[in-house]
N, C-alpha and C positions, 0 to 999 in steps of 0.2 A: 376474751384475752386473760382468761387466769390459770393456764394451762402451764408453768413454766418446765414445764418437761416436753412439751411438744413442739419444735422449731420447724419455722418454713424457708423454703431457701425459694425464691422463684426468682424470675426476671424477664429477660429477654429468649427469645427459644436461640438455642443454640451459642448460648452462653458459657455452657460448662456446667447448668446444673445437674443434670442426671448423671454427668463423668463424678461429679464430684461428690451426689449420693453416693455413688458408687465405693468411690475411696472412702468414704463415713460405713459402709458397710462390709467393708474390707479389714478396715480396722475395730470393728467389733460391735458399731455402734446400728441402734436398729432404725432402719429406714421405713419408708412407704414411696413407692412409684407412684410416677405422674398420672393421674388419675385418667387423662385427654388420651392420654400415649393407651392405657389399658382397654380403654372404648373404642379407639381406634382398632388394636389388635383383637379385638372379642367379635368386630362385628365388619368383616370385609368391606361393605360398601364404603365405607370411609375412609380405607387404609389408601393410602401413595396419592391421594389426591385431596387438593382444598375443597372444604364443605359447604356445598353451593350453600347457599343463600336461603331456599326453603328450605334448607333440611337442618339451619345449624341449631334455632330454638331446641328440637329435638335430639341433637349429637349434646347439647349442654347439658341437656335437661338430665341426661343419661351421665353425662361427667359430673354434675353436681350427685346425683344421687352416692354412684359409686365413692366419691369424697367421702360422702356422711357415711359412708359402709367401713371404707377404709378408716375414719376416724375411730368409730367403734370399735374396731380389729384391733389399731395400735394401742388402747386402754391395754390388750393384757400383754404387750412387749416394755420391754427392760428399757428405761427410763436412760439418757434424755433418747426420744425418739425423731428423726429429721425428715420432714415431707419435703420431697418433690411437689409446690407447689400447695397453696392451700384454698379451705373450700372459700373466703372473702372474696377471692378475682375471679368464682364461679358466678359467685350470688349475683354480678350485674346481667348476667343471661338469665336469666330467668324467666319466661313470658307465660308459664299454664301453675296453676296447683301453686301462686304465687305466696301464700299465706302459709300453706304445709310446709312448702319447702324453706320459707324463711324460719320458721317454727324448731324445725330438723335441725336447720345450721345450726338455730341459737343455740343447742345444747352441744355444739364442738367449738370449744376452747383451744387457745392456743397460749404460746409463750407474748410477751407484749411487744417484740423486738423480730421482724421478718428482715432476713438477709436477701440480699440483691444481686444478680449477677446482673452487669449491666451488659450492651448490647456492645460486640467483640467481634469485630471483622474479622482479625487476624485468626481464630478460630474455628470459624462459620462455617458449615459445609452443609452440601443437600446431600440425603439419602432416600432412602424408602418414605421415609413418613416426614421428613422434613423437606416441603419440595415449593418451600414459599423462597424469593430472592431474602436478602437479607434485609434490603430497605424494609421490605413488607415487615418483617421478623421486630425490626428495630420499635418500626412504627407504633406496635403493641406495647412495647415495654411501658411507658407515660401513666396508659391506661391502667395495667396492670399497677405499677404504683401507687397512680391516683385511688385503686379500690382496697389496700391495705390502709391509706393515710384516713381517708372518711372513714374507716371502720375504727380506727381510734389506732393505729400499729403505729410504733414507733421502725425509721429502716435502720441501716445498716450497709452499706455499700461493702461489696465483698471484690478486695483488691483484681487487678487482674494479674496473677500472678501463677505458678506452677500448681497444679491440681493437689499437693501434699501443703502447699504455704496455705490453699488457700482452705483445705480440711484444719489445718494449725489454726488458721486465724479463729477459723469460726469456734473451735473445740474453748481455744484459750478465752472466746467471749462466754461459752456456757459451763466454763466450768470442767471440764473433762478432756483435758490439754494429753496426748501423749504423744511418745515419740516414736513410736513404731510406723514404718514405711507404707503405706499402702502398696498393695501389687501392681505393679507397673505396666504389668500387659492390659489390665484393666482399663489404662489413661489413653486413651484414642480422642483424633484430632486436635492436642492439644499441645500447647508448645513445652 
């Protein structure tokens, strides 16, 4: 956590945080995709269906890697840079090469402050790759929390409010407030 140029937004899935990478990228600022979302799309057996149960250790094991890939990547992008999601709510999946991979993470830093989308009925939709009910969706968030607060994060709850207030809110907490619009076609399913 001494990274202060590297922000994570995560939360509940289907909260608004990828819309809302989205608007931070829109407006200039550099991002990283969900690491989960990129494994999914790299490797079909995983895509439009929950990951039975033998197979998640290794759909993780593959999402934590790419994390620490992506981490590395956003070193040479223009500063502050914002994750979809960070590699800390990987590290409790963990179960092979449990020592390397904790080793790998130690050396990606973050900012000391992780922003939250919390869990957002009004929202929520199933698509392609999001095809859990929303109870299910909700249920994770806790978790997800509880493995930024043990790693020492300070949070941040991020209003629930228009996809531009809620790029404002976070911009005006790190520093780099502007007011230019995000593209609007960009903001799907959102109020």
């Amino acid at each position: 956590m001494n990274n202060p140029d590297f922000y994570i937004i995560t939360g509940a899935s289907g909260a608004g945080k990828s819309t809302l990478i989205a608007a931070l990228r829109e407006l200039g600022h550099s991002t990283v995709p969900e690491a989960a979302l990129e494994v999914m799309r790299a490797h079909p057996k995983y895509s439009g269906k929950l990951i039975p149960p033998s197979d998640r250790a290794v759909f993780m094991e593959k999402v934590l890697d790419r994390s620490i890939l992506d981490h590395e990547a956003a070193q040479s992008m223009k500063p502050p840079v914002f994750f979809d999601r960070g590699i800390p709510e990987w590290l409790r999946f963990v179960e092979r090469d449990v020592k390397l991979r904790y080793m790998a993470a130690s050396q990606c830093s973050y900012a000391g402050t992780v922003f939250l989308a919390e869990p957002w009925p009004e929202i929520y939709v199933n698509d392609n790759e999001r095809i859990a009910s929303f109870e299910r969706a909700a249920r994770s968030y806790d978790q997800t929390v509880s493995a930024y607060i043990e790693a020492g994060f300070k949070t941040c709850v991020i209003p629930k409010v228009s996809v531009h207030e809620r790029a404002v809110f976070i911009l005006e907490r790190v520093g780099e407030c502007t007011m230019r619009e995000p593209n609007i076609e960009l903001i799907t399913n959102e109020k």
